[in-house]
C-alpha positions as CSV (number, residue, x, y, z in Angstrom):
1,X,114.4,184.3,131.3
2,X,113.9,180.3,132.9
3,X,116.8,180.0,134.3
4,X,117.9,176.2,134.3
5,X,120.6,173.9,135.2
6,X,122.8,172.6,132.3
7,X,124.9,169.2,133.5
8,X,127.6,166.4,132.6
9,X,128.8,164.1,134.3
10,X,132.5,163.3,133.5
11,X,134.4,160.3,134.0
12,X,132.9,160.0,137.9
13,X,132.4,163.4,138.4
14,X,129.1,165.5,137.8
15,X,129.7,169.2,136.9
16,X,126.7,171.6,136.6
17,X,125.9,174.9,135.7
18,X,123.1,177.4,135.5
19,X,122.0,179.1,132.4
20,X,119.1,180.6,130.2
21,X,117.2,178.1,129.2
22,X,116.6,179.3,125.3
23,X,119.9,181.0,125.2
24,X,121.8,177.6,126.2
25,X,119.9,175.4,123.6
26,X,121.1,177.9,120.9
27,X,124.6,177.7,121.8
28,X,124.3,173.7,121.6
29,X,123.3,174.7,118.3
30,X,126.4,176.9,117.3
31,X,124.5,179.5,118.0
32,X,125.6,182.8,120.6
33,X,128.2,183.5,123.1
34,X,129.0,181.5,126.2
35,X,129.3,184.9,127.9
36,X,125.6,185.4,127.3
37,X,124.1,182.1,128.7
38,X,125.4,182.0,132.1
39,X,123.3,183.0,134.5
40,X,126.6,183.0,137.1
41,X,130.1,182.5,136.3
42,X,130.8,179.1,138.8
43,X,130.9,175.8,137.9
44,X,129.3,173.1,140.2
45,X,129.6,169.3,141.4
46,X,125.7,170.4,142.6
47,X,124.0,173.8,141.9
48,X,121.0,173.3,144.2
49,X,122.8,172.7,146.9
50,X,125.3,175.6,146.4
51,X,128.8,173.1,146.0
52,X,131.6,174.2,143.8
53,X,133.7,172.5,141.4
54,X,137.2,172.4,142.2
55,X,140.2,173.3,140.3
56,X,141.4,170.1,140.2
57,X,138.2,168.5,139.6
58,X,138.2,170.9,136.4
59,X,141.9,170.5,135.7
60,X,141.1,166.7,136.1
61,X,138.3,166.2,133.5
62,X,138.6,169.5,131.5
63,X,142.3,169.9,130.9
64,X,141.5,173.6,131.8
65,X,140.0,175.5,135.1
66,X,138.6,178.2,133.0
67,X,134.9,179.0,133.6
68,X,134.1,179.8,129.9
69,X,135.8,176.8,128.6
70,X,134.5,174.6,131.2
71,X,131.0,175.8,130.5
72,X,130.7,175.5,126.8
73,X,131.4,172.1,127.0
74,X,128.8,171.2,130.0
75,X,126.6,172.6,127.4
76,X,127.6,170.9,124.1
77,X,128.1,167.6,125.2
78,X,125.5,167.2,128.6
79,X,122.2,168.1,128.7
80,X,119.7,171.1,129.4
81,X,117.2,171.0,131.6
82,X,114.1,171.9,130.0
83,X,111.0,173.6,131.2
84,X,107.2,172.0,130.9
85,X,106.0,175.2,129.2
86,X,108.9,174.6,127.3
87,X,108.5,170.6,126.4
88,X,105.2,171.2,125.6
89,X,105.7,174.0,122.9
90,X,108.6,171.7,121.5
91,X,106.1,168.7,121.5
92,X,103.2,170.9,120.1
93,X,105.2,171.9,117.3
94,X,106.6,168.5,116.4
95,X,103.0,167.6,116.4
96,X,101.9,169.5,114.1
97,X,104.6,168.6,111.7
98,X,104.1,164.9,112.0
99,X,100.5,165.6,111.2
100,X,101.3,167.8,108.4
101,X,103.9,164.8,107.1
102,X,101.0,162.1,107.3
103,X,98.4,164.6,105.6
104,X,100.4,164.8,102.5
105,X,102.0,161.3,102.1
106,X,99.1,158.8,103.7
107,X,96.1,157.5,102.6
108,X,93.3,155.5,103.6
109,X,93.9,152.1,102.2
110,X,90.3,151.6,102.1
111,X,89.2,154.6,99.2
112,X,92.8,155.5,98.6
113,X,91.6,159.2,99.6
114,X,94.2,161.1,101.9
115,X,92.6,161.6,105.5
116,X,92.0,165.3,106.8
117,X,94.9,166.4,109.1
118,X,92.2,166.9,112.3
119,X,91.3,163.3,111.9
120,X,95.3,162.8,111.7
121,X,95.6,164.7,114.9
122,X,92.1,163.5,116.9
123,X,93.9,159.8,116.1
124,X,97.6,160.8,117.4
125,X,95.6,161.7,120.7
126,X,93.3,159.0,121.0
127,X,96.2,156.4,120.4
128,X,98.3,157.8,122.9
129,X,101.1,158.0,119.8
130,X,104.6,158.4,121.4
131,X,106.5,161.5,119.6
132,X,109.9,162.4,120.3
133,X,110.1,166.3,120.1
134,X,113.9,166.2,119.9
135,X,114.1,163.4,116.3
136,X,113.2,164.4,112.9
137,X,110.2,163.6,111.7
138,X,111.8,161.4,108.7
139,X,113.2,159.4,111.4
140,X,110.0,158.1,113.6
141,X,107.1,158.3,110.7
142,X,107.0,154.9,110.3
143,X,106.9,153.8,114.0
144,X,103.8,157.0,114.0
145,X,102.5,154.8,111.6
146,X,102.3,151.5,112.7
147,X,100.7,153.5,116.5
148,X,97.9,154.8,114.1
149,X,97.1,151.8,112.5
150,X,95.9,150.6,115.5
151,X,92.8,152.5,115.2
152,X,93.2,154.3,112.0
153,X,92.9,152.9,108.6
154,X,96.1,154.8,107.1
155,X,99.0,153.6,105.1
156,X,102.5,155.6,103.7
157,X,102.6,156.3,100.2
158,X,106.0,155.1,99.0
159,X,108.3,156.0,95.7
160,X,110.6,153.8,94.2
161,X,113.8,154.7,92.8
162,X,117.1,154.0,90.8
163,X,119.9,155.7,91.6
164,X,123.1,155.4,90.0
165,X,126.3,157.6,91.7
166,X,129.9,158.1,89.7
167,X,132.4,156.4,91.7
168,X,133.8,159.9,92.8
169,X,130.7,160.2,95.0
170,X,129.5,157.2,96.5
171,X,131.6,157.9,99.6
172,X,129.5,160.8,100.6
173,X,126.2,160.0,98.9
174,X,125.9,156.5,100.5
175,X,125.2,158.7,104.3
176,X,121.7,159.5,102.5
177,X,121.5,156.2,100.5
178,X,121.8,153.5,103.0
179,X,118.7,154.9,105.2
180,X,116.5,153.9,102.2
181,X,118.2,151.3,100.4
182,X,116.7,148.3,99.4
183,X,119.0,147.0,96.7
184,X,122.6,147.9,95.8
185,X,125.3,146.9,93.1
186,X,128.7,147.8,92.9
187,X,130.0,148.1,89.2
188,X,133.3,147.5,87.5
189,X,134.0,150.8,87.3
190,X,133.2,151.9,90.8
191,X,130.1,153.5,90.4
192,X,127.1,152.1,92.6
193,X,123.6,151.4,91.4
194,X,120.9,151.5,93.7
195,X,117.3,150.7,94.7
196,X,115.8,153.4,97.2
197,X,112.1,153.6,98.5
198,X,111.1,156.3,100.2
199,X,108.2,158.4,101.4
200,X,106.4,160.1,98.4
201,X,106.6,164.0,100.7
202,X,110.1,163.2,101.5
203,X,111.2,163.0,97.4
204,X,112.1,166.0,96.4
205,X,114.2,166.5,100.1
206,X,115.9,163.1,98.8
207,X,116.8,164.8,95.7
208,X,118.3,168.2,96.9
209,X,120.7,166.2,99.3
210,X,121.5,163.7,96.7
211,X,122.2,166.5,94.1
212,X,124.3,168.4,96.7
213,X,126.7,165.5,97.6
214,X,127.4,164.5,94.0
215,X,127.4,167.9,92.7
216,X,124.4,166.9,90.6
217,X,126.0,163.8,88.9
218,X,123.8,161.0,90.2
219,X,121.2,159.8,88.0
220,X,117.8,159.3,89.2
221,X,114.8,157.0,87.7
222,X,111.4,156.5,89.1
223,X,110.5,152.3,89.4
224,X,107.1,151.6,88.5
225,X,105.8,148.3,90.2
């Protein structure tokens, strides 16, 4: 067990807690019990150096002076304090999916051959690439990208698409649709009519999510240049 201190600071006041380490970043998660996490049932303004919250402090930012209470949301809304071992298997991991992302969906411009994933990897270390363990790959690919490039000849392969949504849908489908989006029109009978481009690995992801929010009502059509 690492045991760790879990913080938030609220409105001016800082209020801290200790907990298990793995156990606390499940509950953050919805996953668990409170009862499980804490490693001692106080709350702090400091742990380290042993200082209690008050009631009133609690009462004052946490409407309650319950430990439990108080406690779950230190942990949902503050932050976790996270081990080396710990960032480093989180970073190690996310590694190894960015370079299995890049394996499957770049290529070298120069032969238009895809590039082993231990090259991939030798180049993420050699360029220093920044990777955030904590953000989807999806999310930070393109920035990955553009670090390579620097000393790797390697481009993203990218899809084009049409996508047209019934009008009872495009509420909820335009949260997946706007990230890509590179055209849109809006027609007279509410329905929207789209141009998306997106990474060729990420397609079939694209089309689950789509198909879930419009309970398989969009159409989709590939756009060849």
């Amino acid at each position: 067990m690492a045991e760790v201190i879990a913080k938030l600071r609220q409105g001016n006041k800082d209020f801290e807690i200790l907990v298990d380490m793995e156990r606390a970043i499940e509950f953050k998660h919805g996953k668990g019990e409170i009862q499980n996490v804490l490693s001692t049932d106080t709350i702090f303004t400091d742990a380290k150096k042993g200082l209690r919250a008050s009631d009133d402090d609690m009462k004052s930012s946490f409407k309650t002076t319950e430990v439990l209470e108080v406690a779950s949301h230190i942990i949902k809304k503050g932050t976790i304090q996270l081990t080396a071992e710990y960032r480093k298997k989180l970073r190690d991991a996310k590694i190894k999916q960015v370079v299995a992302f890049l394996s499957r969906n770049c290529i070298n411009p120069q032969n238009n051959l895809p590039h082993p994933p231990q090259r991939i990897e030798n180049a993420i270390e050699e360029a220093g690439v920044k990777i955030d363990e904590f953000r989807p790959v999806d999310e930070q690919i393109t920035g990955i990208v553009e670090q390579l490039q620097k000393i790797l000849p390697i481009k993203i392969e990218f899809k084009k698409l049409v996508v047209k949504v019934p009008a009872a849908y495009t509420g909820k489908a335009y949260s997946i649709l706007h990230e890509y989006l590179r055209k849109e029109e809006w027609l007279s009978d509410g329905s929207l009519v789209v141009v998306v481009e997106l990474p060729a690995g990420l397609q079939m992801d694209f089309f689950n999510k789509l198909n879930s929010l419009t309970q398989g009502s969009a159409e989709t059509k590939e756009l060849k240049e």
